[in-house]
SEGU-336660 format. One record per residue (C-alpha): residue number from 1; residue in three letters; y, x, z. Coordinates in steps of 0.02 Angstrom, whole numbers. Each point is the difference from the previous one (the first is absolute). Example, Ala and Ser with C-alpha at 12.3 -4.5 7.8 and 13.67 -1.06 7.14 Angstrom:
residues 2
+-----+------+--------+--------+--------+
! pos ! code !      Y !      X !      Z !
+-----+------+--------+--------+--------+
!   1 !  Ala !   -225 !    615 !    390 !
!   2 !  Ser !    172 !     69 !    -33 !
+-----+------+--------+--------+--------+
//
This chain:
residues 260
+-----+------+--------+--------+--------+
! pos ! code !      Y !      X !      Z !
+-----+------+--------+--------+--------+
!   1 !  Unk !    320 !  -1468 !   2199 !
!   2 !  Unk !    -81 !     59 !    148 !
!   3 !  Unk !   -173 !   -101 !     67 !
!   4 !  Unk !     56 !   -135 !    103 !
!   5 !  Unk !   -146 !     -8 !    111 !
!   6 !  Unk !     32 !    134 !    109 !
!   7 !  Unk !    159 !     59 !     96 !
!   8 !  Unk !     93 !    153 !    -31 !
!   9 !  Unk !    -21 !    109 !    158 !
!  10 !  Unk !    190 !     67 !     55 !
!  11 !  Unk !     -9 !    175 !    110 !
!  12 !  Unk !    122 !      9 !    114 !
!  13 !  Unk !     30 !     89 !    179 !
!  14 !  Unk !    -24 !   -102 !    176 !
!  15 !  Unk !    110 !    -20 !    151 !
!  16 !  Unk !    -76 !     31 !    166 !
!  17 !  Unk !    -19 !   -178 !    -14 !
!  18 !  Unk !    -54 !      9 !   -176 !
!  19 !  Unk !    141 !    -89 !    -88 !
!  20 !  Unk !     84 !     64 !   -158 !
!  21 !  Unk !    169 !    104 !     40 !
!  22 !  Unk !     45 !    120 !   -161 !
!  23 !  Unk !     96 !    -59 !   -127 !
!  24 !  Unk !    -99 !     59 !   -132 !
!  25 !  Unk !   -129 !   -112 !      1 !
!  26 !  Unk !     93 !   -152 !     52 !
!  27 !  Unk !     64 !     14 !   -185 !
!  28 !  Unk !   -183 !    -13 !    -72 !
!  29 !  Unk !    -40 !   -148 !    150 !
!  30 !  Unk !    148 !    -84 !    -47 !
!  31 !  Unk !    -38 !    -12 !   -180 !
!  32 !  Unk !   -175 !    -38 !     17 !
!  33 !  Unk !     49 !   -166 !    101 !
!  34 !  Unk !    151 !    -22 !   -127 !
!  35 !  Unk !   -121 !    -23 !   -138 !
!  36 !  Unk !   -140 !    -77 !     58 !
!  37 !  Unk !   -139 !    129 !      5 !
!  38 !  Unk !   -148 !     15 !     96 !
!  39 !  Unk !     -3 !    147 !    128 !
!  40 !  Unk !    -26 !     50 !    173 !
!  41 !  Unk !     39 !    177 !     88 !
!  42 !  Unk !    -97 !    138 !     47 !
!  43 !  Unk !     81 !    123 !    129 !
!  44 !  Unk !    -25 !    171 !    -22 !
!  45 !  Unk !     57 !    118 !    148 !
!  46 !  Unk !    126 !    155 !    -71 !
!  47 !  Unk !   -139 !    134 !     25 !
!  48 !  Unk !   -138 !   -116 !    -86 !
!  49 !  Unk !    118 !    -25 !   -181 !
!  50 !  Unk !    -49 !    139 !    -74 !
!  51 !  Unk !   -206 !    -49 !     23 !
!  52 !  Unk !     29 !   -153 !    -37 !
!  53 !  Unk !     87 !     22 !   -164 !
!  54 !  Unk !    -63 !    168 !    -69 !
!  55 !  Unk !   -107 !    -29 !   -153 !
!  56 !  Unk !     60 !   -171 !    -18 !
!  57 !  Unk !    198 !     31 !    -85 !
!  58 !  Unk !     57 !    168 !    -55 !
!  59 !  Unk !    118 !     93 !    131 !
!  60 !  Unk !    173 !    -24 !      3 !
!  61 !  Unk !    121 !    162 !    -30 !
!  62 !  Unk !     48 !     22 !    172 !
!  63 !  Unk !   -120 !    130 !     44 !
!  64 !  Unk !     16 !    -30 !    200 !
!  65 !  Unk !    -28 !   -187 !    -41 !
!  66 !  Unk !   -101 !    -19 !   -141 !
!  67 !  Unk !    -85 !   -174 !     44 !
!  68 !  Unk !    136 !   -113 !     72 !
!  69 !  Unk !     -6 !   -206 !     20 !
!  70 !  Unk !     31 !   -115 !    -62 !
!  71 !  Unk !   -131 !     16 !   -110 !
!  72 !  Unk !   -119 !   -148 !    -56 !
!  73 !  Unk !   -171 !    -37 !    -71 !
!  74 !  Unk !     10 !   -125 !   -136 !
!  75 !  Unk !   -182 !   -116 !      1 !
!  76 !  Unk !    -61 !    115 !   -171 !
!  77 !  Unk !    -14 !    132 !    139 !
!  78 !  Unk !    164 !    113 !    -66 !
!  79 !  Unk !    121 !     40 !    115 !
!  80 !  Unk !    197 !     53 !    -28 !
!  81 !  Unk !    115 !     80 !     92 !
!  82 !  Unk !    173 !     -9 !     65 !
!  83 !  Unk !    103 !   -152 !     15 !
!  84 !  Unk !    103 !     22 !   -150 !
!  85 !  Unk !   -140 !     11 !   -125 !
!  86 !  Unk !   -111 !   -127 !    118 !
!  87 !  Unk !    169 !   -120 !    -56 !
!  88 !  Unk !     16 !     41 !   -168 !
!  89 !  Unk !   -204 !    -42 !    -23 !
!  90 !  Unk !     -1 !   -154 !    102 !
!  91 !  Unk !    150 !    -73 !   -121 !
!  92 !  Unk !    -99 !     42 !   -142 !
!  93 !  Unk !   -152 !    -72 !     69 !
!  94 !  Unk !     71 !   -163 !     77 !
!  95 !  Unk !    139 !    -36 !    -84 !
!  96 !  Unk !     21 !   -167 !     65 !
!  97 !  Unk !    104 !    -34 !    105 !
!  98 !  Unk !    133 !    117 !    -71 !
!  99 !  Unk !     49 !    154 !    122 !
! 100 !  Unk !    150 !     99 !    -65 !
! 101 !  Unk !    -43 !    161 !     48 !
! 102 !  Unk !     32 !    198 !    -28 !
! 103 !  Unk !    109 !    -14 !   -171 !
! 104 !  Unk !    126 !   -134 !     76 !
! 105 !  Unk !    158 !     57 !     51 !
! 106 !  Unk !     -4 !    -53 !    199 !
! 107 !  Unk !   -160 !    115 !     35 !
! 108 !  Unk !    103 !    189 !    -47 !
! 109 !  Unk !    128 !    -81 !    106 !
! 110 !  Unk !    -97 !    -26 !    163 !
! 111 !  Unk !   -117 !    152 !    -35 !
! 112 !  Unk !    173 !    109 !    -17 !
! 113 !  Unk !     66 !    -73 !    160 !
! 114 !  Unk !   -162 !     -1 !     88 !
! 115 !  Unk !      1 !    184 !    -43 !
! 116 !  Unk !    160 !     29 !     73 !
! 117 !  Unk !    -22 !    -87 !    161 !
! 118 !  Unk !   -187 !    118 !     28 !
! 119 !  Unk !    125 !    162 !    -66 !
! 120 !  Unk !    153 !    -45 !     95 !
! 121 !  Unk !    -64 !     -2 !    171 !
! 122 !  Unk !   -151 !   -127 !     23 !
! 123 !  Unk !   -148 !    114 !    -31 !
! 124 !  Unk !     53 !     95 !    170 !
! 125 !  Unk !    -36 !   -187 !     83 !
! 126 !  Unk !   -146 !    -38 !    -75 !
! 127 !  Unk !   -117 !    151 !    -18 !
! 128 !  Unk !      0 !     28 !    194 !
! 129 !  Unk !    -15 !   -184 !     39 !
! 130 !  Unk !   -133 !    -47 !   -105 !
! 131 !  Unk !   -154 !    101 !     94 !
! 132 !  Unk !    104 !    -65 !    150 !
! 133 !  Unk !     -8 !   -178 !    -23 !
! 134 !  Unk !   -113 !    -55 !   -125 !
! 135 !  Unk !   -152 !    128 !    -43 !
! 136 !  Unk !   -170 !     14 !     59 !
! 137 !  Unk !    -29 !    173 !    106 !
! 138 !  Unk !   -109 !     39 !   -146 !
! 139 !  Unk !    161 !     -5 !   -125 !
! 140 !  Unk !    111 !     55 !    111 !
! 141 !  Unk !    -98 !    164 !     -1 !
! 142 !  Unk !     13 !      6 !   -196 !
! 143 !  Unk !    200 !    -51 !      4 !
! 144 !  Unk !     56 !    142 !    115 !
! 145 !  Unk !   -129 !    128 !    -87 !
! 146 !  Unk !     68 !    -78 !   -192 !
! 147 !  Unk !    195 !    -24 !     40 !
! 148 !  Unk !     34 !    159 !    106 !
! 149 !  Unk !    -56 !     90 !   -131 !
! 150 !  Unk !    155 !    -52 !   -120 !
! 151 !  Unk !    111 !    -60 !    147 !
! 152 !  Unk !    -50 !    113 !    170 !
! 153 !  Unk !    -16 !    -90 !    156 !
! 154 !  Unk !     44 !   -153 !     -5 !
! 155 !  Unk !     69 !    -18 !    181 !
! 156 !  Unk !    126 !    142 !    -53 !
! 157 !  Unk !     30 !   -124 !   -172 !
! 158 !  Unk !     46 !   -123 !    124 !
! 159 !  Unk !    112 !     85 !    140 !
! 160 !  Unk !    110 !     65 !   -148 !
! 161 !  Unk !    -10 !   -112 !   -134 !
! 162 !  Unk !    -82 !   -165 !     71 !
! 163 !  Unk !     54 !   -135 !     96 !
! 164 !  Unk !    158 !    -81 !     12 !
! 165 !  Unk !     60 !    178 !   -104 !
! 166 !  Unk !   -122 !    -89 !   -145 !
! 167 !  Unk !     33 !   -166 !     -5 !
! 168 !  Unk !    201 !     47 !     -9 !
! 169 !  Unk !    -46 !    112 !   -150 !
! 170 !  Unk !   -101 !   -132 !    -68 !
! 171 !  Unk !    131 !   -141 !     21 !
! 172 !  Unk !    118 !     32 !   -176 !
! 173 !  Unk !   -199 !    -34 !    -62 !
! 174 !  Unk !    -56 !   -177 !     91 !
! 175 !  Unk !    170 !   -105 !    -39 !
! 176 !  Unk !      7 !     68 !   -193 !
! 177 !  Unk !   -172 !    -86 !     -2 !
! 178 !  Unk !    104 !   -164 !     87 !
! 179 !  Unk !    124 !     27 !   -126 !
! 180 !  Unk !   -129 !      7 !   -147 !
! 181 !  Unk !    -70 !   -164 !     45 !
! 182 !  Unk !    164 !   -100 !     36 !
! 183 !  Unk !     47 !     51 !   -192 !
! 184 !  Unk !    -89 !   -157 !    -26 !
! 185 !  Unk !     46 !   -123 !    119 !
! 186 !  Unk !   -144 !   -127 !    -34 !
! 187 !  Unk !   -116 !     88 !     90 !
! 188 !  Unk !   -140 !     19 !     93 !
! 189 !  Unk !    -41 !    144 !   -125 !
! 190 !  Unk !     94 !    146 !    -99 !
! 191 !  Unk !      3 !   -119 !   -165 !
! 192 !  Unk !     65 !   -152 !     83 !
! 193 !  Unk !   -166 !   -112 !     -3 !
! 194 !  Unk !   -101 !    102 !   -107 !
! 195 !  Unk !   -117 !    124 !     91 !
! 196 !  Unk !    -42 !    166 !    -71 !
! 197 !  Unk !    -96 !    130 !     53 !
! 198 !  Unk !    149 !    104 !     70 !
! 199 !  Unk !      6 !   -132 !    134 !
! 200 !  Unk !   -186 !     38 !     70 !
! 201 !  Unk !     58 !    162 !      6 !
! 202 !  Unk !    164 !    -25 !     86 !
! 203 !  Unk !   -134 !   -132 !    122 !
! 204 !  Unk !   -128 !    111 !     34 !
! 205 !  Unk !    151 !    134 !     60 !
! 206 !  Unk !     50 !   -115 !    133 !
! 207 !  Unk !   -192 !    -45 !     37 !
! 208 !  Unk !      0 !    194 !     33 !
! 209 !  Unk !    170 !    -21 !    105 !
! 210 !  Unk !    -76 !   -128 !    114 !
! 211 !  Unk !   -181 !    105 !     27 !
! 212 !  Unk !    107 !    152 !     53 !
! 213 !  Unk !     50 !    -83 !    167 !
! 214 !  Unk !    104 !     65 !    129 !
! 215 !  Unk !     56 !    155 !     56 !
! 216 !  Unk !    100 !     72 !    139 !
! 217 !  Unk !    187 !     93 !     -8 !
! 218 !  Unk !    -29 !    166 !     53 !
! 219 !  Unk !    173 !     64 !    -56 !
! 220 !  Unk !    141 !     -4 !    144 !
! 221 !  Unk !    113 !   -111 !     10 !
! 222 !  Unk !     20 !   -170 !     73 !
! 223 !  Unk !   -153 !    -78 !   -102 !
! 224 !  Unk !   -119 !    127 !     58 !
! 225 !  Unk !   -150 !    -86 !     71 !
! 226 !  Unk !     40 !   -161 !   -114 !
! 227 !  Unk !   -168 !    -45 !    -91 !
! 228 !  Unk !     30 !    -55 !   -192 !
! 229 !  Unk !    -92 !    -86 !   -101 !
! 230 !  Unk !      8 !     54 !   -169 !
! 231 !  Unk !    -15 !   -149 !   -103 !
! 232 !  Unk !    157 !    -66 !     99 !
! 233 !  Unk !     74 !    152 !      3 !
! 234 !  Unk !      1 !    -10 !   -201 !
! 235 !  Unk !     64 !   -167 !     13 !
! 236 !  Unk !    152 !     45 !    100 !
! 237 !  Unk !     47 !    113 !   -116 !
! 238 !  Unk !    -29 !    -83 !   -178 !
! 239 !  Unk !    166 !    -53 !    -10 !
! 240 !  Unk !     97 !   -158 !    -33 !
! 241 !  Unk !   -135 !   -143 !    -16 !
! 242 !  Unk !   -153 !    128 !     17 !
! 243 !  Unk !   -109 !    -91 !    129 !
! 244 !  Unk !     29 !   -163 !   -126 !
! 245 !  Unk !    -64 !    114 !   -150 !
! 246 !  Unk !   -152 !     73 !     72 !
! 247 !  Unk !    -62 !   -114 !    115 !
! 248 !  Unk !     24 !   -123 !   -161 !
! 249 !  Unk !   -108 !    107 !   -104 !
! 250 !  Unk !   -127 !     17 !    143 !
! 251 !  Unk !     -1 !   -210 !     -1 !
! 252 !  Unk !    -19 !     11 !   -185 !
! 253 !  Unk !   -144 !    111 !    -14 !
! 254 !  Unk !    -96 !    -67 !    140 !
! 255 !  Unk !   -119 !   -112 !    -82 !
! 256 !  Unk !    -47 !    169 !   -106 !
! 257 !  Unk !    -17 !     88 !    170 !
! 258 !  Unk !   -196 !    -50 !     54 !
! 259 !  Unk !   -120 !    152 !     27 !
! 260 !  Unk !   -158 !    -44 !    -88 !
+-----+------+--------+--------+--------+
//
């Protein structure tokens, strides 16, 4: 096992008020607090990844993004990448207490529906609102230059995909999540009251939901002007016993929430 007497150091990206927003690493921060282990953050600015992690963990196969977070530095000085593997290692490493994680059943189902909601419609909401409402001018620089290059300008993204035109799309998406966690009416998680790892995913998704904010309706019609928040926005349309569900979850994984 790992040396005890220093923390692991978890990379992630800041807010403007630097506060963890992407989803990715609140999968690594919630298992770190899950289990125990010793670790505090260090935020690294989009532009500054690559310098930062270069030389330290080999590049990842996405040529445009070859050094992503989370990645973490383990006290022996090693660092891994990516929050599946970071998972897989951490289970092996501190096995105690138990974390069902990548080969359980519930975590292809969320990932599946997770990818669904981002394919469906919710990427169009999210890519332009993120520099928006959450980065630093120095990352929103490296979004618009990174994203536009796959996705074009994002403002077009959101006049004809974004928006109330996304969340609709992405609808079919939030309540099979609802549905997926009612299957087991004990609740607060997807197992009944046995936590796995697909739940910090599914957690750190509505984490994300909530640091997106608000936006305005630009479309015509008589909501146009309305500001929505997106968390709530989500909530209204999770279906039958969604805000009960999520905001549940969110309750449950609280005390596995702290930023170290």
């Amino acid at each position: 096992m790992a040396k005890e007497s220093e923390p692991i150091i978890l990379f992630d990206i800041p807010s403007r008020k630097t506060t963890p927003w992407s989803f990715n690493p609140w999968k690594t921060r919630f298992i770190l607090n899950y289990k125990g282990i010793p670790h505090k953050t260090e935020w690294v600015e989009y532009p500054n990844i690559r310098g930062r992690l270069e030389g330290h963990v080999p590049p990842g196969a996405d040529e445009d993004a070859p050094y992503t977070v989370p990645t973490i530095k383990f006290p022996d000085g090693t660092y891994l990448m990516d929050s599946r593997a970071i998972s897989v290692k951490l289970e092996e490493l501190y096995p105690n207490p138990l974390l069902p994680g990548i080969n359980h059943p519930s975590y292809n189902k969320v990932i599946t529906i997770m990818r669904k909601i981002v394919n469906d419609g919710f990427l169009a909401v999210f890519l332009p609102l993120v520099p928006k409402n959450i980065l630093s001018e120095v990352s929103q620089e490296y979004w618009y230059k990174t994203r536009t290059v796959e996705h074009g300008d994002l403002s077009v993204l959101w006049k004809t995909r974004g928006g109330k035109k996304g969340m609709d799309a992405s609808t079919p998406g939030f309540q099979e999540v609802t549905k997926l966690y009612l299957e087991n009416d004990k609740g607060p998680f997807i197992e009944g009251d046995e936590i796995t790892y697909a739940d910090f995913l599914w957690a750190g998704y509505l984490l994300f939901f909530k640091a997106l904010g608000e936006y305005t309706v630009e479309e015509e019609g008589e909501d146009k002007g309305k500001t929505v928040n997106v968390y709530e926005e989500f909530l209204s349309r999770s279906g039958e016993r969604g805000r009960e569900v999520h905001e549940g979850l969110l309750k449950a994984v609280e005390k596995w929430s702290e930023v170290k």
